[in-house]
C-alpha positions in Angstrom: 4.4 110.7 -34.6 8.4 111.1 -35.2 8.0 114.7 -34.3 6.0 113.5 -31.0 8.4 111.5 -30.0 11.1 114.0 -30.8 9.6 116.6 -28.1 9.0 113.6 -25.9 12.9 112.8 -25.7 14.0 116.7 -25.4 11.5 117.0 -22.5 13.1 113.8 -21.0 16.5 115.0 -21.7 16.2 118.2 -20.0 14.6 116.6 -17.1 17.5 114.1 -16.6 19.9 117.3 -16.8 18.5 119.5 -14.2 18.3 116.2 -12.2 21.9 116.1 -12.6 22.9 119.7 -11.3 23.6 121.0 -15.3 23.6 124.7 -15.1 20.7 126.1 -16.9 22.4 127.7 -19.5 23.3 124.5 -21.3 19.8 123.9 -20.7 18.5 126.4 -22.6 21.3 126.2 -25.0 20.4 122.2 -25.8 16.8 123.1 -26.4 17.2 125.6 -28.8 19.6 123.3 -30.8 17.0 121.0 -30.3 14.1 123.4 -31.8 16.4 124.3 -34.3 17.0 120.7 -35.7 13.2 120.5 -35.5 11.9 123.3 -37.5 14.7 122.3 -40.2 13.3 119.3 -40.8 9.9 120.6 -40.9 11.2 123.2 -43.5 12.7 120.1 -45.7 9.7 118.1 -45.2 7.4 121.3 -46.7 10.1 121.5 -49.4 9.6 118.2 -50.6 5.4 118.3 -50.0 5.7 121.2 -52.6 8.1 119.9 -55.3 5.5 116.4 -55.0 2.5 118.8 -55.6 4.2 121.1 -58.3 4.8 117.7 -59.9 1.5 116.7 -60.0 0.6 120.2 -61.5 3.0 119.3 -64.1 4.5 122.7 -63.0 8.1 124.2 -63.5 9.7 124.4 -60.4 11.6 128.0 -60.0 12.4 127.3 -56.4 11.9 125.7 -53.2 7.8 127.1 -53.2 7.4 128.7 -56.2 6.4 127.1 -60.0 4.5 127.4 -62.9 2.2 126.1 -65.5 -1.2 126.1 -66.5 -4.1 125.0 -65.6 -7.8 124.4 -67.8 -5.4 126.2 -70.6 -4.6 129.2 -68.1 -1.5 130.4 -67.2 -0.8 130.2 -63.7 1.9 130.9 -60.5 2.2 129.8 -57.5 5.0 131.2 -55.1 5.4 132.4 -51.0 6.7 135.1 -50.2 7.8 136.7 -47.2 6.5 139.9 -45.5 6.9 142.2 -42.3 4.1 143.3 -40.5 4.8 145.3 -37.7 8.1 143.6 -35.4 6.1 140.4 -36.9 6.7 138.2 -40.6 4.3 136.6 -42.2 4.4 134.2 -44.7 2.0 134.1 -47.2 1.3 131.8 -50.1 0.5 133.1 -53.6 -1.1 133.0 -56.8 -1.9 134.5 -59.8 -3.8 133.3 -62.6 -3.7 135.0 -66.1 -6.0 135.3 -69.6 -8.8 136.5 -67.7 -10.9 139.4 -69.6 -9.0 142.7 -69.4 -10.7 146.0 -69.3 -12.4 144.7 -65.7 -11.3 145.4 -62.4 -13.0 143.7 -59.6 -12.4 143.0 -55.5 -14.1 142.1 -53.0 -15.4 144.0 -49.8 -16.8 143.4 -46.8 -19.4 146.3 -46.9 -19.4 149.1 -49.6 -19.4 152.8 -49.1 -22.7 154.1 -50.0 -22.6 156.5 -53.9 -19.3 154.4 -54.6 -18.0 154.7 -58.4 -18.1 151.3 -59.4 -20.1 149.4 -61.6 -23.7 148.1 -60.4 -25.0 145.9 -62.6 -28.1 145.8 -60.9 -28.0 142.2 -58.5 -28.3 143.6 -55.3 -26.7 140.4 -53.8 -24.1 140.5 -56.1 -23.6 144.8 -56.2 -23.6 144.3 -52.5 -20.5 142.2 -52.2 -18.3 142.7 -55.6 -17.4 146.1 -56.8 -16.8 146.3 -60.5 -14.4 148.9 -62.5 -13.9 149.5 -66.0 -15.7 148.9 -69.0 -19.4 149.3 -68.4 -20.5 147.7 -71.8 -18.0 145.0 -70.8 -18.8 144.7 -67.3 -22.7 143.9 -68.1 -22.2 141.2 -70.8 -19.5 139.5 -68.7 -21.6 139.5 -65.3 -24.4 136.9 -66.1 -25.9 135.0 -63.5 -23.1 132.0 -63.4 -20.4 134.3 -63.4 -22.4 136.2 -60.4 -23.1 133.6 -58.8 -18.9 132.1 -58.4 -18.0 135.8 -57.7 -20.2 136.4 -54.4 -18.0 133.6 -53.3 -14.6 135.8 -53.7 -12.9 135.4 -50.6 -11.3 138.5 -48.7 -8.3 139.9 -50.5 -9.1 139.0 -54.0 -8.2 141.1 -56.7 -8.9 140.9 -60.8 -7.2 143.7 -62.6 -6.0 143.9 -66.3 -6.8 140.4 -67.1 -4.8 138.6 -64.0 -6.3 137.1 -60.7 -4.1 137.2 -57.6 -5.3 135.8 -54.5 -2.6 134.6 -51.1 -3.4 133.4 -47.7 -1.1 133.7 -44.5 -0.6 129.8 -44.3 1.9 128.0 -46.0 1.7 124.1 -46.4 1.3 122.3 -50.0 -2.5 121.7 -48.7 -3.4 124.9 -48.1 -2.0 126.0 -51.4 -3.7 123.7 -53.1 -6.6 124.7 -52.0 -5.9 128.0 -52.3 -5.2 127.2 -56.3 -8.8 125.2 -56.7 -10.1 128.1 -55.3 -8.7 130.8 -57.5 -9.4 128.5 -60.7 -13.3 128.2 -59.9 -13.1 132.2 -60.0 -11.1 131.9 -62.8 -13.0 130.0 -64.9 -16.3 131.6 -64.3 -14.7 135.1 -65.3 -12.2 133.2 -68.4 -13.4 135.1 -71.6 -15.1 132.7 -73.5 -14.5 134.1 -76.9 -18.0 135.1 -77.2 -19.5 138.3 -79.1 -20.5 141.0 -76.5 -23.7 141.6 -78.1 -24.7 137.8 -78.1 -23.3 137.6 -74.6 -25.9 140.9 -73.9 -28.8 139.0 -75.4 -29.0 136.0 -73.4 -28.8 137.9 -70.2 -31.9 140.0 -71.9 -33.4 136.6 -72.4 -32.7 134.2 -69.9 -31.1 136.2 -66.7 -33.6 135.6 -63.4 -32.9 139.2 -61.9 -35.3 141.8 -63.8 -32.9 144.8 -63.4 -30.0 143.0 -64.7 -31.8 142.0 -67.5 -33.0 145.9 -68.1 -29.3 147.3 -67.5 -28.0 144.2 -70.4 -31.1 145.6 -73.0 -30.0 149.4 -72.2 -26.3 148.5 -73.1 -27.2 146.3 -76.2 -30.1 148.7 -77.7 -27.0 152.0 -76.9 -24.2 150.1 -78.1 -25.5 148.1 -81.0 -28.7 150.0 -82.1 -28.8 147.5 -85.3 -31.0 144.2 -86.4 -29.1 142.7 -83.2 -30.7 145.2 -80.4 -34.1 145.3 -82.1 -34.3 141.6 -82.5 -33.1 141.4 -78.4 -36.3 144.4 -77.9 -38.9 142.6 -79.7 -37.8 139.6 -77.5 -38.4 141.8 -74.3 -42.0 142.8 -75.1 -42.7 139.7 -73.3 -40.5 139.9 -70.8 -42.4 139.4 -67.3 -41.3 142.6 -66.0 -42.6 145.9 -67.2 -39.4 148.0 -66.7 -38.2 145.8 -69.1 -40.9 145.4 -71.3 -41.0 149.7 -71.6 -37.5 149.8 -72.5 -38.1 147.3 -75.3 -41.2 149.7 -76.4 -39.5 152.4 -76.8 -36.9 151.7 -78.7 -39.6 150.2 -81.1 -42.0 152.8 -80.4 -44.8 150.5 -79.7 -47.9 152.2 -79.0 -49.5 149.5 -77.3 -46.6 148.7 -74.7 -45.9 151.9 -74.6 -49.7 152.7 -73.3 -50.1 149.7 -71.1 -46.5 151.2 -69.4 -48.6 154.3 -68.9 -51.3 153.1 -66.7 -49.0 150.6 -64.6 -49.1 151.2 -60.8 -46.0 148.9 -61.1 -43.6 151.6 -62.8 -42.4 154.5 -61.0 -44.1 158.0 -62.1 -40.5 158.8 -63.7 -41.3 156.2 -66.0 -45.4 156.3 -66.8 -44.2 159.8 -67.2 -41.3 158.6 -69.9 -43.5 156.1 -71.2 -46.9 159.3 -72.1 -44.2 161.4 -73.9 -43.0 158.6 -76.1 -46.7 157.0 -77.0 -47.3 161.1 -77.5 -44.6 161.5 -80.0 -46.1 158.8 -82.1 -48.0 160.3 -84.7 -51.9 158.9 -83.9 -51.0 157.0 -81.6 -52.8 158.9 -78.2 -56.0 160.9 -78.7 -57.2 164.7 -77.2 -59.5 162.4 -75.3 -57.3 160.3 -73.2 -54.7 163.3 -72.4 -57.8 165.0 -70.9 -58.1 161.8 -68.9 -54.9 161.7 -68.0 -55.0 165.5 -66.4 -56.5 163.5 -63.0 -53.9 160.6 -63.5 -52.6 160.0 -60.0 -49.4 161.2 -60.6 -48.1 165.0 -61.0 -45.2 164.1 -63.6 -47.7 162.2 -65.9 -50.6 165.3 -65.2 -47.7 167.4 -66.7 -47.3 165.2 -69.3 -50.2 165.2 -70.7 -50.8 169.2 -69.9 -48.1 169.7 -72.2 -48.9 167.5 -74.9 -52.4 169.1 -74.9 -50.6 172.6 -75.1 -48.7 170.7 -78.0 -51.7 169.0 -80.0 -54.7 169.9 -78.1 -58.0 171.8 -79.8 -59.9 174.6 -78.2 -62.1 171.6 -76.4 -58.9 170.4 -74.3 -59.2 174.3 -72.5 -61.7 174.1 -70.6 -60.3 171.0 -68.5 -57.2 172.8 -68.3 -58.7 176.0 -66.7 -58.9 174.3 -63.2 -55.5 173.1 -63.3 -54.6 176.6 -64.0 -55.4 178.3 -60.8 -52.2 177.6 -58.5 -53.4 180.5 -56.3 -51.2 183.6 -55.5 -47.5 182.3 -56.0 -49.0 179.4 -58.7 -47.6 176.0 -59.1 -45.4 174.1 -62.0 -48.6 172.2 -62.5 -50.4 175.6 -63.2 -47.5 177.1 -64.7 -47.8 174.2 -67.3 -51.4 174.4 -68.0 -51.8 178.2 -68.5 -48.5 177.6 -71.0 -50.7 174.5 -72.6 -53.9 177.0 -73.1 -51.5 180.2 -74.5 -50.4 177.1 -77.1 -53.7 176.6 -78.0 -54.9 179.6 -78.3 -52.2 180.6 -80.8 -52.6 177.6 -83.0 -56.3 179.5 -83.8 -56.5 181.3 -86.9 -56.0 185.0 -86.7 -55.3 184.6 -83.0 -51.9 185.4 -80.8 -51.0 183.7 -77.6 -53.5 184.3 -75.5 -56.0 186.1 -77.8 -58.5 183.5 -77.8 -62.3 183.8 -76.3 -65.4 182.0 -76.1 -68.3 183.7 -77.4 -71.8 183.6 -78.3 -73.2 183.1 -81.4 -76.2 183.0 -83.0 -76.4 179.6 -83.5 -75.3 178.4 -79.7 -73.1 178.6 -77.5 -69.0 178.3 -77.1 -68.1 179.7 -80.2 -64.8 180.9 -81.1 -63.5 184.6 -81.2 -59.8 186.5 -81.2 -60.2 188.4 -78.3 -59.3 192.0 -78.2 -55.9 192.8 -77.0 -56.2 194.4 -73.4 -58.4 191.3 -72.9 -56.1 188.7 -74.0 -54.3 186.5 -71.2 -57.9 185.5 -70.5 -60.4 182.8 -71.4 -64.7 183.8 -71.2 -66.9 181.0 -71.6 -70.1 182.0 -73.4 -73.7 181.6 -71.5 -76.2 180.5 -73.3 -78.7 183.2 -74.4 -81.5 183.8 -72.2 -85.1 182.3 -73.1 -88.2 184.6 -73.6 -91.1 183.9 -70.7 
């Protein structure tokens, strides 16, 4: 109101002047004393609206807008500074907020460039807004979804680096500082380490973390990083889990045949990993049978067809060639699929007694058909199957 009032009587003033026939230079001159007297007292009355809110801070006052102290245990500065942009200064308010994990680097972006370098930690609405930097291990057991969910709200400008938060605004009143501060302590204290053990912190995002893929990525790091009691105990855990990504990484770092097998038929896994999930149940001893693999050969998917082609050419019997011979005719230029199968028969063929790659043939015998011969050398490369014997009329 005093301010209103103010402006009132230098309007009035400079009215009554020009009335009177006052050149207009002391016109101009008297209001720019007057604006000068004015903005002083503005600058006094900020002054003393900061030293009243560094007191309530319980800060140390350094200067006319800058203290510090610490807040929630934290150590933390507030300050203005001064800055020119362009034929322009700006003045912005300031603060940074220490004893945050180091190791981590973080910012936020409007949009992100796609095949960036930073850490995704595999929340899509998080990865989206946040990029990450550092320590990978570190990055996943810090992100859980409390700490994701205070970070999507970093405001533009924000930076975490080495353990310190610094975040300013271009406006300058004890208000806005303040709320600048209350700000930058919510971040704060969703990011503020805890004290906790990575691997416990790793856990209960495998546990309890509503976003599948973040719970995978947090399994990955734990079972990698701390392949003891600690990462099995998290795995067994995750056999349960509701999603089967997760479920098949927990499988096969136990090597659980019957995850491991359910992963294989699962039209909701990617071929990459059906086909990831055949060759580990394969590499347990017993655990798949000649049977199945030959099932397998008309899975829908090529990567798990060559899986099982090639455990067959690994543990397969002479009855696993026949079912192979179709696959092995990929015309004039051939196919990896037929590449793999005619490589799967040569295996086979080999593990025979008295037989080379290749040297294998089916014959009749006296007692029926599809016996077993070692075929002779300019036949080999070749498979016969053996009629059976013609009936007398």
């Amino acid at each position: 109101m005093a301010e209103l009032v103010s402006i009132l009587i230098s309007l009035f003033m400079t009215a009554f002047l020009l009335a009177m026939g006052v050149g207009f230079a002391a016109v101009m001159i008297w209001l720019i004393m007057s604006l000068v007297r004015f903005n002083r007292r503005q600058l006094e009355k900020r002054k003393k609206r900061w030293r009243e809110w560094l007191a309530q801070l319980d800060f140390k006052q350094t200067d006319d807008f800058e203290g510090h102290g610490r807040i929630d245990g934290l150590p933390v500065r507030v300050w203005q500074e001064t800055r020119k942009s362009g034929d322009n200064t700006v003045t912005y308010s300031c603060v940074d907020v220490q004893g945050l994990p180091k190791g981590l680097q973080l910012k936020r972006e409007t949009f992100k460039f796609f095949g960036g370098r930073d850490i995704e930690i595999g929340d899509k609405s998080f990865d989206d807004r946040v990029e990450v930097y550092g320590n990978r291990l570190k990055a996943t057991a810090v992100m859980d979804h409390a700490t994701r969910t205070a970070l999507k709200k970093m405001r533009m400008g924000t930076t975490v680096k080495d353990g310190l938060l610094h975040n300013e605004v271009s406006r300058t009143s004890a208000s806005d500082a303040q709320n600048m501060v209350e700000w930058a302590m919510y971040i704060a204290n969703a990011l503020r380490d805890r004290g906790d053990d990575i691997g416990e912190s790793l856990g209960r995002i495998v546990d309890d973390d509503p976003v599948a893929e973040v719970r995978e990525r947090a399994l990955y790091q734990l079972l990698h990083h701390m392949p003891n009691e600690e990462g099995l105990e998290a795995a067994r855990g995750a056999l349960s889990d509701p999603d089967p990504r997760v479920r098949l990484l927990a499988a096969g770092r136990l090597r659980d045949a019957d995850a491991l097998r359910e992963a294989v038929y699962s039209k909701q896994l990617s071929l990459s990993k059906r086909e990831y999930a055949l060759r580990t149940l394969g590499s347990i001893d017993g655990a798949i049978q000649e049977d199945e693999l030959v099932q397998l050969l008309s899975a829908d998917g090529i990567a798990v067809r060559n899986a099982a082609i090639e455990l067959l050419g690994h543990y397969g019997t002479v009855r696993a060639v026949e079912p192979l011979l179709p696959l092995s005719k990929g015309g004039l230029l051939g196919t990896p699929e037929s590449a793999a199968a005619k490589k799967a028969i040569a295996a086979i063929q080999s593990r025979v007694s008295g037989a080379e790659a290749g040297g294998l043939s089916l014959t009749e015998l006296a007692e029926g058909v599809g016996g077993l011969s070692v075929a002779e050398p300019d036949e080999r490369g070749g498979l016969s199957m053996a009629r059976p014997p013609k009936v007398a009329q």
